[in-house]
N, C-alpha and C positions, 0 to 999 in steps of 0.2 A: 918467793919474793913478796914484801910486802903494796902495796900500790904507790906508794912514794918510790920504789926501785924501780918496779917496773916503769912506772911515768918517766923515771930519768934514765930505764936503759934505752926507754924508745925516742927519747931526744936525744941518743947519738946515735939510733939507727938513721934518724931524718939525718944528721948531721952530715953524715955518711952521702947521703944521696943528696946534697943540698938543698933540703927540706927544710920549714922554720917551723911548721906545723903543721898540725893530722887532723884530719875531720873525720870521728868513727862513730858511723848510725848504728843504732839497733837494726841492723836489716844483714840477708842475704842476697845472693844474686837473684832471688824471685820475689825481694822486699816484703817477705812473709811476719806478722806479727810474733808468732812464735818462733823461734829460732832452731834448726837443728844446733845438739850441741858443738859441732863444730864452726859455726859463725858465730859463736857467741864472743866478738871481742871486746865489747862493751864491756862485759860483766866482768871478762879474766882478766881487766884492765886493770877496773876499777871498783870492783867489789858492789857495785850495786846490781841486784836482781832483778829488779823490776822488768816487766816487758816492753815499757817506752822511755827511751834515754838518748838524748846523744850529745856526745862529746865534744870538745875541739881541745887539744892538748897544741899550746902555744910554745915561746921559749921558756917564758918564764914562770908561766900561769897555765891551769887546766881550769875550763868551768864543762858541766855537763845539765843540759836544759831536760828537766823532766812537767808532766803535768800533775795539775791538783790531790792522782790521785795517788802520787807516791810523793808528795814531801813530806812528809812525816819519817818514813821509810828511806829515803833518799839522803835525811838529815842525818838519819843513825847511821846507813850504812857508808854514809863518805866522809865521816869522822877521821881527823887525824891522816888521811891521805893527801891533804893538800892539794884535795880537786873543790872549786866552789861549785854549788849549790845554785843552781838558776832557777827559779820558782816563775815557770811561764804565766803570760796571763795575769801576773802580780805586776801593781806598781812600779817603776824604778828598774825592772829586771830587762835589759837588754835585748836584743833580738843574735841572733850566732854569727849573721854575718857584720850587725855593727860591730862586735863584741872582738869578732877575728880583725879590724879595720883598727880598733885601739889598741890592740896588740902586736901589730905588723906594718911594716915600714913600707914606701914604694919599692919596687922590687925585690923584696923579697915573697917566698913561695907556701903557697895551700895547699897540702897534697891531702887525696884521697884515693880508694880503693877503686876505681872504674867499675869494677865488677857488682860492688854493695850500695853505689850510690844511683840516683833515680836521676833518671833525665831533667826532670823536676828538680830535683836538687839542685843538682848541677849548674845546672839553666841562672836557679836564682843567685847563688853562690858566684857565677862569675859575672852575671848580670851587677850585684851590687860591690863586689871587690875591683872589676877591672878599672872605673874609674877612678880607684885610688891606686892607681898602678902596681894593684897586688895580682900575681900571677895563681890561678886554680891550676896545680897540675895532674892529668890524673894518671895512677900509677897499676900497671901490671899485675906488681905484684901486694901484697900488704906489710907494711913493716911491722906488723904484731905477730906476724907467723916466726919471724927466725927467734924470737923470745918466749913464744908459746911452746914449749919444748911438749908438753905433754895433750897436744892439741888431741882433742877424738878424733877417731875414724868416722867418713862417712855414713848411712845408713846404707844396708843392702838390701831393705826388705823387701820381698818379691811384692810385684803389681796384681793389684787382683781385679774384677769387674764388678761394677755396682751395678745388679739388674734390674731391667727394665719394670719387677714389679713396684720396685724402690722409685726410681729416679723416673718413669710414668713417660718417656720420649726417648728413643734410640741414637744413639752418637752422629748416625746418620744424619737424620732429621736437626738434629741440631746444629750439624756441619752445613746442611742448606741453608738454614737461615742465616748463620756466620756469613756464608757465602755474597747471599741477597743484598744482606748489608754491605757487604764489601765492593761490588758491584754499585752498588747506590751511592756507595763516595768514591768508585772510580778510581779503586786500588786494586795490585792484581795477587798482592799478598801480605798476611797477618801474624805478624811474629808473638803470641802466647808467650808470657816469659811467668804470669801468677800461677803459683800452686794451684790453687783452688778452684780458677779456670781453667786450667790443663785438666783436672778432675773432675771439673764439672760436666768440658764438651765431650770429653772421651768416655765418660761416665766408666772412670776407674777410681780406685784408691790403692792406697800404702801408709805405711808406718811409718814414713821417714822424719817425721813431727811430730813430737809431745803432742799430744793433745786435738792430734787435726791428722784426717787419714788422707794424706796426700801424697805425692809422689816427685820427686826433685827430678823435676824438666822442661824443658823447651816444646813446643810447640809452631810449627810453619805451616799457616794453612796457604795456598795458593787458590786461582780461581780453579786448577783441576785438580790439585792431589794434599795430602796431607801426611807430615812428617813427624814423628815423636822422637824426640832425642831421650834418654835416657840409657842409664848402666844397663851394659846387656844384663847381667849377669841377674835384674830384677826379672825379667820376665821370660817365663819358661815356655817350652815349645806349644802348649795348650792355651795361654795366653792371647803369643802370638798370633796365631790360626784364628781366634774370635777377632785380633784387629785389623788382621788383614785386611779385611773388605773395603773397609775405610782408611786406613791409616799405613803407613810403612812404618817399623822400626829401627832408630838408626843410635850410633853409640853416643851418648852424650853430649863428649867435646867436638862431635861433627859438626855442631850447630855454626861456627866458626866460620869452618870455611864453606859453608853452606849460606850464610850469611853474608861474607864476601863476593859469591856467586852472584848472589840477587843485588848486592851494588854494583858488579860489574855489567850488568845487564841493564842498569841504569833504571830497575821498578820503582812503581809507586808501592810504598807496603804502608800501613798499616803500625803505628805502634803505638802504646797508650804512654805516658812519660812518667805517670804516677808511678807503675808497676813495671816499666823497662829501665832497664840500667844501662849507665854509660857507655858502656865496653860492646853492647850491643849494637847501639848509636854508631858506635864507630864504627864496630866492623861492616857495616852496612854502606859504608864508605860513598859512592855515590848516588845510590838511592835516592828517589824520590820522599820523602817521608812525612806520611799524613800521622800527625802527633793530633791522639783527639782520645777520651774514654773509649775503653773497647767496648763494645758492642756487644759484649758476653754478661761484662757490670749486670745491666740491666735485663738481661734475659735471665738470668743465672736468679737474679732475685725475686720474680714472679713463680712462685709454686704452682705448678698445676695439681688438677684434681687427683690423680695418684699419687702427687707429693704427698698432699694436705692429708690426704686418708691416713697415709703413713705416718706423717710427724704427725698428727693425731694419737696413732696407737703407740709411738715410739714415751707421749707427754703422760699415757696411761701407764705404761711400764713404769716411767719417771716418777711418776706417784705414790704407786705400790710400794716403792722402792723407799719413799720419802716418810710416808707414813710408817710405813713398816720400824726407820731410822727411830724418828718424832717420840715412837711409842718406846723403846728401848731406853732413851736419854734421857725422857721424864723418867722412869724408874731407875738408871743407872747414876743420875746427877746424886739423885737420893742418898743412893748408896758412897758417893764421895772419893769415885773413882776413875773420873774421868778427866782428860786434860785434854788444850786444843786439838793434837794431832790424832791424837785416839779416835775422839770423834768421827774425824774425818777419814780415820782409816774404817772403823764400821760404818759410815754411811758409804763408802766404796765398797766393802763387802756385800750391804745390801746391793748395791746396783748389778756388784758382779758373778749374784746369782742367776740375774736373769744371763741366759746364752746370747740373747742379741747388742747385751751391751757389753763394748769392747774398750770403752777406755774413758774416764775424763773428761770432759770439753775443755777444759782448763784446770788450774791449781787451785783445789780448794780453799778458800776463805775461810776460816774455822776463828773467830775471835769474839774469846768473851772479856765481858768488863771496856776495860782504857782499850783494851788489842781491838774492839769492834769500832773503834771511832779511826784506827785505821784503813783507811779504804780500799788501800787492795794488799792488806794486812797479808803477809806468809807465815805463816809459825814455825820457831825451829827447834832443835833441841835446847837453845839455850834461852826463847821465849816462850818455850809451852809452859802455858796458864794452863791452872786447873780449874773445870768447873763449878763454880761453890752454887750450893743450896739459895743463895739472893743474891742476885745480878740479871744480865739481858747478855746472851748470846745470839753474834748474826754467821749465820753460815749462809755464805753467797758458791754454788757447786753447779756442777751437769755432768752428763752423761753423752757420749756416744754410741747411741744405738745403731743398727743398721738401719732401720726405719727413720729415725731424724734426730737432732742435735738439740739436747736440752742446755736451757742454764734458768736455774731457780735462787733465787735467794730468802729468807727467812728468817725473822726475828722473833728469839723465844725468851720469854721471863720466867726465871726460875725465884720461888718464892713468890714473896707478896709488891710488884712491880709501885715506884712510887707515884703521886702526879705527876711529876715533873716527865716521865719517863714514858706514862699512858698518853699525856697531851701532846708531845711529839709524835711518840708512835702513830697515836690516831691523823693528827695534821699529815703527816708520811702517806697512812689508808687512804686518808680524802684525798690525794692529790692521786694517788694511783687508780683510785675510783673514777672519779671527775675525768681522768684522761683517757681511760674506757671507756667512760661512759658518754663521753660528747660526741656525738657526729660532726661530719667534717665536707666541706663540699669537693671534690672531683679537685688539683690543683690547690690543694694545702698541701703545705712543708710542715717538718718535723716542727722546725724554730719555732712556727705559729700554736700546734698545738704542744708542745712541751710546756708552756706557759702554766696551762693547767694546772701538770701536776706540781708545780712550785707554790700554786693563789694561795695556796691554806697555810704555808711554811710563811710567806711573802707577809702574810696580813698579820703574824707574830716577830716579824722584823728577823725572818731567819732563810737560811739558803742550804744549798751543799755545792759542792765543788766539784762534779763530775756532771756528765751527761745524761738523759733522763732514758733513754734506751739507742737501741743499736742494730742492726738488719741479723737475721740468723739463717746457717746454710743448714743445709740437711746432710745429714752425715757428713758435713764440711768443718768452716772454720764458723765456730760460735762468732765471732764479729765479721757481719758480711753488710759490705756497700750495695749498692748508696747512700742509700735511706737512714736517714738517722730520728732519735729526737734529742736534738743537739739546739744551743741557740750559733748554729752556724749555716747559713744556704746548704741543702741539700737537694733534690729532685725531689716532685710530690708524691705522695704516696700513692701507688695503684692494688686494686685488689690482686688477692697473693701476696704481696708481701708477709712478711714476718717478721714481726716488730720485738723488742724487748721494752717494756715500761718498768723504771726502776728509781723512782723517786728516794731518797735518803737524810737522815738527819744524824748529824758526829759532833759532839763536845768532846772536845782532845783531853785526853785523860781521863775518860770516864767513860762513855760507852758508846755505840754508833747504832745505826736503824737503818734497815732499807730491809722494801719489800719489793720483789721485782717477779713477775707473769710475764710468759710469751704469749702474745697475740697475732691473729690473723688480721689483715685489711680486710674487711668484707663489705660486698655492697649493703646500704641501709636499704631494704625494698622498701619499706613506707615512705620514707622521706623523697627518693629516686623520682623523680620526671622525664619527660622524653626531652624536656630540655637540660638538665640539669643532673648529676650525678652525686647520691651520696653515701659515704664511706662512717663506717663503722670500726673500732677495735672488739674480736672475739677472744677472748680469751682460750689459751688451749693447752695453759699450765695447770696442774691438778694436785693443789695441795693444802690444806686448813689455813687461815692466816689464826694468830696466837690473840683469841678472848681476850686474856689477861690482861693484854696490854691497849684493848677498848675502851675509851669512853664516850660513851652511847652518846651523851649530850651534848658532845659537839658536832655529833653527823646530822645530816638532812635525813627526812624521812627515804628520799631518792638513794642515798647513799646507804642507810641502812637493809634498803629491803635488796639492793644488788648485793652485800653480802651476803645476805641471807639464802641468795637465788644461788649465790654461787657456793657454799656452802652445800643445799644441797646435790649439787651438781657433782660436787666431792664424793658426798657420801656415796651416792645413787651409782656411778662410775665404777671407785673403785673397793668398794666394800664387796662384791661376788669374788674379788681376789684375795680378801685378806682371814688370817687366823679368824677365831673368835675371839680372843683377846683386843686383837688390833683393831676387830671392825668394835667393839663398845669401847672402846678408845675414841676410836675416829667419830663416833656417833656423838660422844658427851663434846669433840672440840669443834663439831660445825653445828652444833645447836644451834637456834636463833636468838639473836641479840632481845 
C-alpha cells in the first residue's frame, strides 16, 4: 500500500471505533529515540525515516511535525502522500495540538496509543483540547496494527552484563543511591520504564535496538526489593544467578498487575512523565504519584573515574579506526570508485576489526556534495552519490565499543577546496575551538555557552539549524540527557559529563560542514577557587580535522596553536597503532598550520 491507502485505511479503522483522529509518536512504550523495528509506526505509515516525527492523521488532513534537521529529508520523503509537512520552529507553522483544534469539532475524538504516548504528552494534549470540548481518548490497542499485516517480530536477544571494569560502580551501589533519593522525596517505590536506565542501574545490555545495546523492560525499584520485568526467554540460568542478589526476574507483561498491586495499596511511587507512558499511569490506578525526573537522568550522566578511563580508551580505538578509514578514501576517491554507502560500509569494517566494537552508535551520515547539506542525510540505493575527485564530503558516524560510545563527525575536501568552502569551514573550526576552549563557571547551562560556537558563523550573517552538541552514554544511547548544548534550559554542566560540540554550516544544494568532538566536563584547576568552581571542555575524540579546508588568517593566534596542540595529541596517541603507511599519513595531515 501506498501511504495515501494506508492513511485512508486507518481512517476507517478510527471510524470503526468512533475515532476522528490518531496522534502516532515516534516513540515505544519506553519512548526510546531509536526504535525497535516493531514500533516503527510512524515510518510504515508514512514513509518517512527519519528518527523524530510525529503525526496526527485527522478526517480530512494528515500533518506530521518534524525538526530542522530532517526538512529537507521530510520534503522528499512525504511527496505525494498527502501528509503536510510541519517545519517546527519555522514561522507560521502551528503547534499539534492547535493544529488538532482546527481540524476537530466539539465532541468529537483524539485517540492515541496509551502504551506509546508520555505522560507528558498526554497531560499536554488534553490539557490544551479539553477546553475545546475535544475528548483525548486513550486506546488499548493501536489501530496501525490490524493494517500492518507484516509487522516484525520482537527482539529476543539474550541479556548480557556490563562489568564492573566498564561501568566502574556495581548495580548494588547504584541501587542505594536510587533508594536514598527515593526516600528523600518520601516515595516507597520507582517504576523505570527508559531503556537506557534499566541498563544503566542494572548494568546490563542487549541487542534489542539498532544502534543502542539495551534491553526492552520494566523496572520496580521499591524501598526493599527490586523487580526486572522482561522476556524470560532473554535471560539464561547464568544470568539469572549474577542478578539475583539484587534484583528478581519476572515475565515482562507481569508489570501490569504488579502495577495494579502498588495502586491498590494506595503508594507513593515515583514516575518520571517524560519517559513513562500512559497505560502505566493508569494501571497505577490509585497511587500516590510523584511525577518529577528520575533521579537516574542525572546519576547516569556523571561518569566516574573507571568510566572516563574507559571511554577514553574506547575514543582511542575510535581513532585507529578513523584514520585507518581517512587514509583508504584519500587513495580510493582517487581511483573513482567510491559512492556514499561504500564509504560507509568500509569505515564499518574498519571499526569492525577491532573485537570490542559491536555495532554503530547510529546510522552513518555519508553525504557528499548537495547530500552533505543535508543534515541527517541517509543514503540509499536510489541516492548513492559517488565521490568525485572535487567536492567536500561530511561523514557524521560512531561506534559501539564495550568501553564507550563514540560519535564523530568530519569534513573532507577532495581536490583543491574553493574560498567560499575554506571560510565556512574555518568559521565551523573557530566556533568548535572557542567552545572548548572557553572556561565556564560551576552553574552554566548549555544555551549560554553554545553561543560560542555560533560567534564566528553569527558575525558572517550565518547559522545552522540544529543543536550544538548532546550528553553521550557509555555503551549506551549516543544521545543522553540532560545536558545539552542546545539554545533551550537545560541543567548546568557538572564534571563527568560528556558533551558532544558539533557546530555546522549547509547551503542546500551544494554541500554541508560540520565538525563535531566528544568532550569531558573537567575541572579548570587554575582558574578554580575555594569560593568559586571552574569548568572546562576536554576533548577525548581523536581524529585529524581536514588542513585543506583551513584558512590560517582568519584564526587567532589562541585558536591556531590549540589545533596545533591537538594535532599533535593525534599523532602522539594514535600512531604506535597504525601501519607505516597510515602513520606518514596521519604525520603529513596533523602538521602544524
Amino acid at each position: 500500500m501506498t501511504a495515501r491507502e494506508k492513511t485512508a485505511a486507518l481512517r476507517r479503522e478510527l471510524k470503526k471505533l468512533g475515532v476522528h483522529a490518531l496522534y502516532v509518536p515516534s516513540a515505544d512504550p519506553h519512548q526510546s529515540e531509536y526504535l525497535p523495528d516493531a514500533w516503527k509506526h510512524r515510518a510504515w505509515l508514512t514513509g518517512f525515516t527519519g528518527s523524530m516525527g510525529e503525526l496526527v492523521v485527522g478526517p480530512r488532513r494528515a500533518g506530521l511535525w518534524t525538526d530542522g534537521r530532517y526538512f529537507l529529508q521530510a520534503g522528499k520523503e512525504l511527496a505525494d502522500t498527502g501528509i503536510d509537512l510541519m517545519r517546527m520552529g519555522e514561522p507560521g507553522t502551528p503547534s499539534m495540538t492547535a493544529w488538532v483544534a482546527s481540524q476537530l469539532r466539539p465532541g468529537q475524538v483524539l485517540g492515541m496509543d496509551a502504551s506509546v504516548v508520555s505522560m507528558a504528552a498526554a497531560a499536554e494534549f488534553e490539557g490544551a483540547l479539553a477546553p475545546r470540548g475535544i475528548e483525548v481518548r486513550f486506546l488499548r490497542e493501536n489501530p496501525i496494527d490490524p493494517l500492518w499485516t507484516d509487522r516484525p517480530a520482537e527482539s529476543q536477544a539474550p541479556v548480557t552484563i556490563h562489568p564492573r571494569r566498564y561501568a566502574g560502580e556495581t548495580a548494588q551501589s547504584k541501587l542505594a543511591r536510587l533508594r536514598k533519593a527515593m526516600k528523600e522525596a518520601g516515595v516507597k517505590a520507582h517504576v523505570v520504564c527508559s531503556l537506557d536506565q534499566v541498563a544503566w542501574l542494572l548494568n546490563i545490555r542487549a541487542d534489542d535496538i539498532a544502534f543502542t545495546p539495551v534491553v526492552t523492560a520494566y523496572v520496580i525499584v521499591t524501598d526493599r526489593g527490586c523487580t526486572l520485568y522482561v522476556d524470560p526467554v532473554k535471560v539464561d540460568r547464568q544470568i539469572e544467578r549474577e542478578l539475583r542478589p539484587y534484583t528478581k526476574v519476572a515475565p515482562y507483561r507481569k508489570v501490569w498487575a504488579d502495577l495494579a498491586a502498588l495502586g491498590r495499596q494506595r503508594l507513593s511511587v515515583w514516575v518520571d512523565p517524560a519517559t513513562t507512558n500512559r497505560r502505566v499511569a493508569d494501571a497505577l490506578g490509585k497511587a500516590t504519584l510523584h511525577c518529577a525526573v528520575s533521579p537516574l537522568v542525572a546519576m547516569r550522566a556523571v561518569k566516574n573515574k573507571v568510566q572516563i578511563k574507559a571511554i577514553t580508551e574506547a575514543h582511542r580505538r575510535d581513532g585507529v579506526a578513523m584514520v585507518r578509514f581517512l587514509h583508504w578514501l584519500d587513495g580510493a576517491v582517487r581511483g573513482g570508485d567510491v559512492t556514499e554507502i561504500s564509504a560507509s560500509d568500509m569505515l564499518w569494517e574498519f571499526r569492525s576489526q577491532d573485537r570490542h566494537c559491536k555495532d554503530c552508535s547510529f546510522a552513518t551520515i555519508s553525504g557528499f556534495g548537495p547530500h552533505g547539506s543535508i543534515i541527517h542525510y541517509s543514503a540509499t540505493k536510489k541516492s548513492n552519490g559517488r565521490l568525485r575527485k572535487k567536492g567536500i564530503y561530511l561523514i557524521d558516524s560512531g561506534g559501539q565499543y564495550l568501553e564507550g560510545t563514540t560519535d564523530i563527525t568530519r569534513t573532507v575536501a577532495f581536490g583543491k577546496p574553493t574560498p567560499r568552502q575554506k571560510e565556512m569551514f574555518t568559521r565551523v573550526l573557530m566556533g568548535n575551538i572557542d567552545c572548548t576552549l572557553t572556561p565556564f563557571p560551576a552553574g552554566t547551562t548549555g544555551q549560554r555557552q553554545e553561543m560560542f560556537a555560533r560567534r564566528h558563523l553569527w558575525l558572517a550573517g550565518r547559522d545552522y539549524n540544529h543543536g550544538t552538541g548532546h550528553g553521550v552514554g557509555q555503551y549506551l544511547g549516543v544521545h543522553e540527557g540532560p545536558h545539552s548544548l542546545k539554545n533551550i534550559a537545560t541543567p548546568p554542566f557538572v564534571e563527568g559529563n560528556l558533551m558532544s560540540i558539533e557546530p555546522g554550516y549547509y547551503e542546500d544544494g551544494r554541500f554541508g560542514i560540520r565538525i563535531e568532538n566528544l568532550a569531558f566536563v573537567t575541572k579548570d584547576e587554575k582558574l578554580s577557587t575555594a569560593v568559586r568552581t571552574w569548568y572546562r571542555f576536554q576533548p577525548v575524540t581523536l581524529c585529524p580535522i581536514d588542513r585543506k579546508l583551513v584558512d590560517k588568517s582568519l584564526m587567532t593566534r589562541d585558536q591556531v596553536e590549540w589545533l596545533n596542540t591537538y594535532h599533535r595529541r593525534v599523532y602522539r596517541t594514535l600512531a604506535p597503532s597504525l601501519g607505516r603507511e597510515e602513520k606518514a599519513w596521519l604525520l603529513k595531515a596533523t602538521r602544524p598550520l
